[in-house]
N, C-alpha and C positions, 0 to 999 in steps of 0.2 A: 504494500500500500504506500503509494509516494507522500512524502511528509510535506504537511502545512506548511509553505510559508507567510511567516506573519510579516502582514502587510504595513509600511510606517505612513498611516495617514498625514504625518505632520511634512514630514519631510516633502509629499510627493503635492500636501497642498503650498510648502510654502514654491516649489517649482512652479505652481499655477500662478503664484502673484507676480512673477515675471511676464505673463502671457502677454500681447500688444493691447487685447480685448479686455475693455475695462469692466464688463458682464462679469467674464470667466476670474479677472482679480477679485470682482465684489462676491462672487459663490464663493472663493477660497480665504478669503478675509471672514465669510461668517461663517464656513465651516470650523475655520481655526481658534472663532473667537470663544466658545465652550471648552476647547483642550486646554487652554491656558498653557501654555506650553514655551517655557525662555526660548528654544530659539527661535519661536514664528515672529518673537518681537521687533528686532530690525530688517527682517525680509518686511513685514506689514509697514514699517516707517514707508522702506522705499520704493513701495507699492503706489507714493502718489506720484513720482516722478515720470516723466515721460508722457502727463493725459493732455499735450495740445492738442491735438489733433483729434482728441474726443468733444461728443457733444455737451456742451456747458452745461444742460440742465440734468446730466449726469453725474458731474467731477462732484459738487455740493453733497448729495446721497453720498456718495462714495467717502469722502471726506469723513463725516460721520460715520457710518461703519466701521471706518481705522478706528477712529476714535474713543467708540464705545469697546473694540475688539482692546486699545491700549488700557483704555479702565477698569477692564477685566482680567489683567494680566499681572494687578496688584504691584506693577512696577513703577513706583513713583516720580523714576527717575527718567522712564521714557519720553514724558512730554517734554523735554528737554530738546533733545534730538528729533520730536518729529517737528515740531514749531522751529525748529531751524534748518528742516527741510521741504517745508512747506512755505515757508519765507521764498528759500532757495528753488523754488520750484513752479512759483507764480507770480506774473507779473504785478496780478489785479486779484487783490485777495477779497474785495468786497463780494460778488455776488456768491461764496463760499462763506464770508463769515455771517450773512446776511442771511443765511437758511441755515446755520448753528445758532444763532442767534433770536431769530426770528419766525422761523417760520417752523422748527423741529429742533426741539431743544434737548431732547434725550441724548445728546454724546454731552450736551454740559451738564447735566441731571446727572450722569453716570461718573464723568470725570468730577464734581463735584465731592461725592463720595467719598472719592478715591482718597482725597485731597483734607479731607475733613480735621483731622489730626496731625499732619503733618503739609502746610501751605509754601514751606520754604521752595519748594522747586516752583510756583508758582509764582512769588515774590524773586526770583531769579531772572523769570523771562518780562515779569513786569518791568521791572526796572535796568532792564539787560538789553542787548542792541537787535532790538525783532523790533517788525513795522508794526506802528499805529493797530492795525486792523486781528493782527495775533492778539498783541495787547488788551485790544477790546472780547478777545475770549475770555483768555486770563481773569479780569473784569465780572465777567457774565460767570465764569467757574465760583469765584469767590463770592461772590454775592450770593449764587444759590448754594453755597457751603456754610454761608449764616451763622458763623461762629464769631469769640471777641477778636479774635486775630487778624480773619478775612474785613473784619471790618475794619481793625487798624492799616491795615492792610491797605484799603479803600481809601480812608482819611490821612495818610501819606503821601498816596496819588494828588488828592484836594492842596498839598502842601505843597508839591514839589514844581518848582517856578518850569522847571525843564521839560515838562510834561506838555504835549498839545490839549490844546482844548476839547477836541472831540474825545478825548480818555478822560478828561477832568468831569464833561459833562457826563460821561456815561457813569463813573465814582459816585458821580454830584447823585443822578438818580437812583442807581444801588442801593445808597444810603439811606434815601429818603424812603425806599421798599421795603429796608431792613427797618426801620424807623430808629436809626442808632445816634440817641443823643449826644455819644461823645462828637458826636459829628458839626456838633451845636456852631461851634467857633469858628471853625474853616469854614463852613457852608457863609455864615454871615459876613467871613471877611469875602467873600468871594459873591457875595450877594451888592455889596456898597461900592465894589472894585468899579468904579464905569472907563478907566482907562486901560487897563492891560489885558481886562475878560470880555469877552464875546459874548454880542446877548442870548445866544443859546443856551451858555455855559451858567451866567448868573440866573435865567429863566429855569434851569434844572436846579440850581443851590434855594431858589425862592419856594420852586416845588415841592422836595426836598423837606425845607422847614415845616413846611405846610403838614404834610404827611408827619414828619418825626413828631409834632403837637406842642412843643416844646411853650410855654408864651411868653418864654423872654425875648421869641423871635418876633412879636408885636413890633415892639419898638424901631428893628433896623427893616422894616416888612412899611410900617406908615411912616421912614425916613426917606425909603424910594418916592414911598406914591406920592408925598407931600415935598419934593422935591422938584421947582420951575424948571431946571434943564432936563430932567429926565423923560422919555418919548414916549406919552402915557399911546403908542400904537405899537411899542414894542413890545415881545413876546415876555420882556422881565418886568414888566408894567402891568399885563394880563397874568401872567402867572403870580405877582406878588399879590396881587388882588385877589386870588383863588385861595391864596394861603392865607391870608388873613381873613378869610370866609368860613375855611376850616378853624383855625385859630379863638374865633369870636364867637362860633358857631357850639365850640364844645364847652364853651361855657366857665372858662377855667380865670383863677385868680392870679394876677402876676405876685408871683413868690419869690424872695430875697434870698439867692441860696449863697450869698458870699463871695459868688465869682464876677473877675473885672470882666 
């Protein structure tokens, strides 16, 4: 009787992630993603290289898939290397971070998890030399891992002058979701800034206040509105009015807690 040979799933699917067919990578990326298995983890990194030539409204799924297959792999150190190969590997990261983000969120749901207890590898690529748009993952990881770290985490973002504003803003709102009052100070300084912030960016810090309930933020909230130069048609003009609706609305006493 000829003897079984036993067959190495792992090995013949990570052969598949090389295929040209970006189908055949995405059946061997969720074949792989239940083995859990070290070595499918950097064949699966560089599983996203090579998809020009595929149809755009492909690469985004696909993306995902990796992603949820890396947060399963319990290796915390993998986001590391695929965000800087996925940097390295697209010119135009938006309409990819923009259905991680946006429109399917289960690879940030999962990698959130992952992250829960240990956010340093997160905090590396935040503040480490990846584009704007990985960042804004990063971001969206931490905020749905809603711990006090991911939030400090967030409120260092709101501090740091070398940050763009589209990361600030997206901090600015995180914040305001998590409703994390140490957030209090940064938000307000970034709320009265009318020279160096963007009104997106102060219109997300007003929101922000708004949501976190806090009502010492009254006072810098009707400093805007009652201010002559400020453009009661901008979006930090309509937003600070929301928040101080919320604000006024919940009925609260302004209380003396000691701080400047």
């Amino acid at each position: 009787m000829p003897k079984k040979h036993k067959i190495d799933r792992v090995a013949l699917l990570i052969e598949a992630l090389s295929a040209p067919s970006l189908r055949v990578r995405s059946v061997a990326v969720r074949g792989l993603t239940p083995l859990r298995d070290a070595r499918a983890i950097r064949p699966i990194i560089e599983s996203v290289r090579g998809l020009e030539d595929e149809c755009e409204d492909f690469i985004p799924p696909f993306i995902s898939e990796v992603m949820i297959a890396l947060a399963s792999s319990d290796d915390r150190g993998a986001l590391i290397p695929f965000f800087t190969t996925l940097d390295a590997s697209f010119e135009d990261l938006h309409p990819i971070v923009w259905h991680l983000t946006q429109e399917d969120r289960s690879a940030i749901l999962s990698l959130a998890e992952l992250y829960e207890d240990d956010i340093e590898p997160l905090k590396q690529i935040l503040f480490g030399p990846y584009s704007d748009y990985t960042k804004n993952c990063v971001i969206n990881i931490l905020a749905e891992t809603d711990t006090y770290e991911a939030d400090h985490a967030l409120i260092e973002v709101l501090q740091d002058r070398e940050m763009d504003d589209y990361l600030v803003t997206e901090a600015a709102d995180a914040l305001g979701r998590s409703r994390c009052r140490d957030a209090f100070h940064p938000l307000c300084a970034i709320l009265i800034n009318k020279t160096d912030i963007s009104d997106d960016t102060r219109s997300a810090a007003a929101g922000a206040l708004g949501r976190i309930g806090d009502p010492r933020a009254i006072a810098p909230l009707v400093a805007v509105l009652t201010d002559p130069d400020e453009d009661r048609h901008s979006l930090t003009y309509e937003f600070a009015i929301d928040a101080l609706q919320m604000l006024v609305g919940n009925g609260q006493e302004i209380e003396e807690d000691g701080e400047n």
